[in-house]
C-alpha positions in Angstrom: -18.2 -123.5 67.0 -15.7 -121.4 68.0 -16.1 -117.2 66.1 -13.1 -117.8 64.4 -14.6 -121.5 62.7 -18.0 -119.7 62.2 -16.2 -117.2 60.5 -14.8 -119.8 58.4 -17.8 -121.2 57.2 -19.3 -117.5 56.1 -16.1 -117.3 54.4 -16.6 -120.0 52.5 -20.9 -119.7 52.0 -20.0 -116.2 50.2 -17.5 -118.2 48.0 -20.5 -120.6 47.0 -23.1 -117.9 46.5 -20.8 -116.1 44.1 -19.3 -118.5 41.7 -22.2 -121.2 42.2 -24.5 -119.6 39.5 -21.0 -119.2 37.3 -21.1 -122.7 36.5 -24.3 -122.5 34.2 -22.2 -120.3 32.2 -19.5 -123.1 31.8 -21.5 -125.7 31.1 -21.9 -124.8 26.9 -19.1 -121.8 26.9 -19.1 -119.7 23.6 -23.1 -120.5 23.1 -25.2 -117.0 23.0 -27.4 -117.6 20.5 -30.0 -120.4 19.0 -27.6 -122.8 16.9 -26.9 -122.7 13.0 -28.8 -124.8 10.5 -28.3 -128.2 10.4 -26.1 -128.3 13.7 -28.1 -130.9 15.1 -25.5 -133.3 15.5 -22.9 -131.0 15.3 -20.1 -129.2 18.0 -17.0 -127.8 18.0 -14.4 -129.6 16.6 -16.3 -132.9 16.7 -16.9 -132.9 12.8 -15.2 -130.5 11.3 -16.7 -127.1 10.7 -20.0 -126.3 13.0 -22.8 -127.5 11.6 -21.3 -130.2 9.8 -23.2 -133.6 9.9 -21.2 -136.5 10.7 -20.7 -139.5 8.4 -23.9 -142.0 8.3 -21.9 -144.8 10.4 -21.1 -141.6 13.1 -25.1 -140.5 13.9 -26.3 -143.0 16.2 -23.5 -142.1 18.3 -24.0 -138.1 17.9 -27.4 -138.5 18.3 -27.2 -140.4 21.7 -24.6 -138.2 22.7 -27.1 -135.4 22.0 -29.7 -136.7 23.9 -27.6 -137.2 26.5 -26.7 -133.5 26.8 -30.0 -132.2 26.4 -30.9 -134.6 29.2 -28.1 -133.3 31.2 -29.5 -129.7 30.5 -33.1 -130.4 31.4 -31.7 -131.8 34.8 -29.9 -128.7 35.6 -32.6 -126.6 35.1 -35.5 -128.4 36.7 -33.7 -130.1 39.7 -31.1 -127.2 39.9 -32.3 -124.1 39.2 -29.7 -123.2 36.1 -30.3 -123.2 32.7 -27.4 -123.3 30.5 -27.4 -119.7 28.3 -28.7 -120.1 25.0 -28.3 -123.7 24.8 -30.0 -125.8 22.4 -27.8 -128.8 21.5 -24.9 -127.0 22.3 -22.4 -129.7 24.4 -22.0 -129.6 27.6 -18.8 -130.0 29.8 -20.0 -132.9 32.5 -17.2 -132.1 34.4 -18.7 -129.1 35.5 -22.8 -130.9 35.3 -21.1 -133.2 37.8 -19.7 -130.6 40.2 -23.2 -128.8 39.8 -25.1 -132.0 41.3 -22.4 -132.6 43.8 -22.8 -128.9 45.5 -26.2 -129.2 44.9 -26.9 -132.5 46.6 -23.7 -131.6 49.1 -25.6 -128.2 50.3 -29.0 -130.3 50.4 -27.6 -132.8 52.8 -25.9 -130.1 54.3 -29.3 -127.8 55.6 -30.9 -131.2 56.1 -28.4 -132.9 58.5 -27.9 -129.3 60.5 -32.0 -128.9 60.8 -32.0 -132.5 62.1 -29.4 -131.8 64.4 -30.4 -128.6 65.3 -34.4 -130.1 65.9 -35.8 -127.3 63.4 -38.1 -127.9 60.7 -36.3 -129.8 57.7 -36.2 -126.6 54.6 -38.4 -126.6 52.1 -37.2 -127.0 48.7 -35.2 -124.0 47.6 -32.5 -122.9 44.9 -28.7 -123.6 46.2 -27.8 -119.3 47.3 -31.2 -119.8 49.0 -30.3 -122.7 51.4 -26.4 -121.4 51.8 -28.1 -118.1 53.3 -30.1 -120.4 55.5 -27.0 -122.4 56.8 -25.5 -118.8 56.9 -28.6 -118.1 59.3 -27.7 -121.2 61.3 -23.9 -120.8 62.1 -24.9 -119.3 65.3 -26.7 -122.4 66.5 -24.7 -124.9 65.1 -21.1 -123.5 67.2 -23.3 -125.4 70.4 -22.6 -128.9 68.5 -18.6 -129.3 67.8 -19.2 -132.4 65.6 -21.6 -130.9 63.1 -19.7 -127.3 63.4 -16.5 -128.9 61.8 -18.5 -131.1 59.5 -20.3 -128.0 58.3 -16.9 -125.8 58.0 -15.3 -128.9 56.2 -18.4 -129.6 53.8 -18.5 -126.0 53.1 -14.7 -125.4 52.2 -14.9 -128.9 50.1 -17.5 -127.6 47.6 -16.0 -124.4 47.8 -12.2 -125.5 46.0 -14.1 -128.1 43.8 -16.6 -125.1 43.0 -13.3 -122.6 41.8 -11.1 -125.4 40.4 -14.4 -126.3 38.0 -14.3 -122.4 37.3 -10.7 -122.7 36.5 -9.7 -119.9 38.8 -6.8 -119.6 40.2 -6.8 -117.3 43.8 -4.9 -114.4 43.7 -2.2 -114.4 46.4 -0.9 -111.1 48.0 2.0 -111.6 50.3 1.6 -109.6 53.8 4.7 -108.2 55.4 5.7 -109.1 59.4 5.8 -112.7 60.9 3.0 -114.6 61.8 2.1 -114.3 65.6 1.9 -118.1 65.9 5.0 -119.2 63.8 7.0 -116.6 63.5 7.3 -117.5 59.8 7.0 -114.8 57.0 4.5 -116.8 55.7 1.4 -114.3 56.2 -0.3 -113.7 52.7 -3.7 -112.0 51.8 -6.2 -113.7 49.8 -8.5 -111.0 48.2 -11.2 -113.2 46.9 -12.1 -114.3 50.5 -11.1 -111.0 52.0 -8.5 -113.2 54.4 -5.2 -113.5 55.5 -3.9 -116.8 56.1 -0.7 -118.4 57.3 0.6 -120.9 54.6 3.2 -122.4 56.6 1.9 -126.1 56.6 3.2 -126.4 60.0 1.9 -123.2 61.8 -0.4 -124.3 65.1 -2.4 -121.7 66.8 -3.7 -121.5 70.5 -7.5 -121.8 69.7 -7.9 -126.5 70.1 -10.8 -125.8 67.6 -9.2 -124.1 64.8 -9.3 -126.3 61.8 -5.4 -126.1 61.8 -5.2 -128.5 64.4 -7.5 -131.6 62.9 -7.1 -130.7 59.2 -3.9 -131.2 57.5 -5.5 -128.5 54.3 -6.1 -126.1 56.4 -4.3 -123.0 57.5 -5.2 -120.6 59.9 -7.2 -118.0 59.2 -8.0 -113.8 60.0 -10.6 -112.9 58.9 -11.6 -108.8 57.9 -12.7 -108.0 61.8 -9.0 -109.5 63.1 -6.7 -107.4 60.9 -6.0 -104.9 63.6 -4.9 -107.0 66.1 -2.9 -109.1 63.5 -1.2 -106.4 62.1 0.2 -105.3 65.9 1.1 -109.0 66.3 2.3 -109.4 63.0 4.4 -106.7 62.8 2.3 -105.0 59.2 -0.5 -102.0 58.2 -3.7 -102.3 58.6 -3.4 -100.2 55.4 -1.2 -102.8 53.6 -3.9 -105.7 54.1 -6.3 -102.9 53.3 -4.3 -102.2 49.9 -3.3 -105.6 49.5 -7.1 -106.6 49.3 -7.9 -104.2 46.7 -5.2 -105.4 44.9 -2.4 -101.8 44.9 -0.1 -103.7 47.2 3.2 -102.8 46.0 
């Protein structure tokens, strides 16, 4: 793995230790307290006002609904390590239970196929931010295999996007001034969350054969914090203006 894919994959590990424990908060939005009498069957908007009980012909279906969810949040607690804010039978948003057991198992897999590889002891069981920092520990090592270093940096920036678009959030863009030193396109912009500039011409190609850019039609070459210097003399920009434009004061 070349510095620039290791790189990468931090990038993308800090991402998932940040937002990862954000889903828990998702999962029953608006709950902060035990629920109201007789809300049993009850959630927003399903019957009316909260706390409603449905019509007799309506329970069986509420009721195995319920379960369902309270299954759903009994799994997230004890196989993933998040338990859903004051929930009681609060409803829960499986689109965002399913993205926490896809990261979860994804970053499982993940430690376990680069121990394997790697001949180290398979991890012990351990929270998700606990085995990211341990694959974090392991970048080093795993540049020596090409094959699992691009499977890593792809696995990684996978659950990454599906971890934000669960989150709804939408990056904040900054664009950069200058031309890119590879393209020659004005199509340098800063990405704050990730503390990155990145060339979004679809097209751009760089020198470096194991840059994602040239095997990944998603990806687009990427400077991390310790390259700004030398990309703003290539680029033509201030190291001040990434500077600003990561903070957010860009003009």
């Amino acid at each position: 793995m070349t510095a620039r894919a290791a790189d990468d994959s931090a990038l993308w590990i800090a991402a998932l230790i940040r937002q990862f424990p954000e889903l828990a908060r998702e999962l029953a939005p608006g709950r902060s307290g035990p629920l109201a009498p007789h809300a049993s069957y009850g959630s927003y908007g399903s019957y009316g006002s909260y706390g409603e009980r449905p019509p007799a012909a309506s329970r069986p279906a509420a009721e195995a609904r319920m379960r369902e969810e309270k299954r759903e949040a009994l799994l997230l607690q004890q196989r993933h390590g998040l338990a859903v804010p004051g929930y009681g039978a609060a409803p829960i948003r499986l689109h965002v239970s399913d993205t926490i057991r896809d990261i979860t198992d994804g970053v499982i897999e993940l430690e376990e196929a680069a121990c394997a590889r790697l001949g180290v002891p398979r991890p012990r069981a351990a929270g998700v931010p606990v085995r990211l920092r341990r694959i974090a520990a392991l970048l080093e090592q795993i540049g020596a295999h090409p094959v699992l270093a691009r499977h890593v940096r792809d696995e990684l920036r996978r659950m990454a996007r599906r971890c934000a678009r669960a989150l709804g959030d939408t990056e904040q863009v900054v664009r950069v001034s200058g031309r890119c030193p590879w393209c020659d396109s004005v199509s340098l912009r800063a990405f704050p969350d990730r503390r990155a500039v990145l060339c979004v011409n679809p097209a751009c190609r760089c020198t470096d054969e194991e840059c994602g850019c040239h095997d990944d039609p998603a990806y687009r070459h990427l400077w991390p914090e310790g390259e700004w210097a030398p990309l703003a003399a290539a680029a033509g920009c201030r190291t001040d203006e990434l500077d600003a434009a990561m903070e957010g004061t860009a003009p």
